[in-house]
N, C-alpha and C positions, 0 to 999 in steps of 0.2 A: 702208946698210941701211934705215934710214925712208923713203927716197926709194923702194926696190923693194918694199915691203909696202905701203906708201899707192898707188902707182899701180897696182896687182894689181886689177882688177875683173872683173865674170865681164859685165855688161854695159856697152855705153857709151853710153844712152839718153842723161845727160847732155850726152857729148862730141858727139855728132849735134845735138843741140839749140844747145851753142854754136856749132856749123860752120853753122847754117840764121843764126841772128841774125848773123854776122860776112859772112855773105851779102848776107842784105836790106841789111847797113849800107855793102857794096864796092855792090851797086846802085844804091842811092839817092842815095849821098854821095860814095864816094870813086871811083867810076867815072868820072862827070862835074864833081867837083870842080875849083875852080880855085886850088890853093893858094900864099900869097908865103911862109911860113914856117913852120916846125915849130910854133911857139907857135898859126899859122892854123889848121895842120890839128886841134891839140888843144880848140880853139873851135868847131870846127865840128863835131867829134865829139860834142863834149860838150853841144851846142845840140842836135845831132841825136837823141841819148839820152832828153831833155826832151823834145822835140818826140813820137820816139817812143812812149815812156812814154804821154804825154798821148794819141797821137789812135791807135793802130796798134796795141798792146799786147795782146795778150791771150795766153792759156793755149795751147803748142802741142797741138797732141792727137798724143798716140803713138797709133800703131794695129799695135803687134806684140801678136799673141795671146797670144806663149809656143811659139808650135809649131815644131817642127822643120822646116826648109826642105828641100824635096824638091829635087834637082839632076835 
C-alpha cells in the first residue's frame, strides 16, 4: 500500500529531469568508458559527479506551460 500512494503523481517533471542527468552521465562517462572493475566503475562515477557538480551544473529549465497538448 505505501509503495502505490507514494509513487501516485499527476506529473513527472522530476522523473524527466533524472532520465536527462542519467543521460549526460551514459554520454560522457559510460558510453566511452574503459572499465577493469565494479569498484572502477563506482570511481569513476563518483569523480564524474564532482567534476560535474563543479564545472557543468546548473538549474534544468522546465519549459511546460501547463497547457493541454493539442493531437
Amino acid at each position: 500500500m505505501w509503495v502505490s500512494s507514494v509513487l501516485r503523481f499527476r506529473h513527472a517533471s522530476w522523473l524527466n529531469q533524472i532520465e536527462t542527468w542519467l543521460s549526460i552521465l551514459t554520454r560522457k562517462l559510460l558510453r566511452r568508458g574503459s572499465f577493469t572493475s565494479i569498484q572502477d566503475v563506482q570511481d569513476k562515477v563518483l569523480a564524474f559527479i564532482a567534476y560535474y557538480n563543479r564545472t557543468m551544473a546548473k538549474p534544468f529549465t522546465w519549459t511546460y506551460q501547463g497547457t493541454a497538448l493539442v493531437a
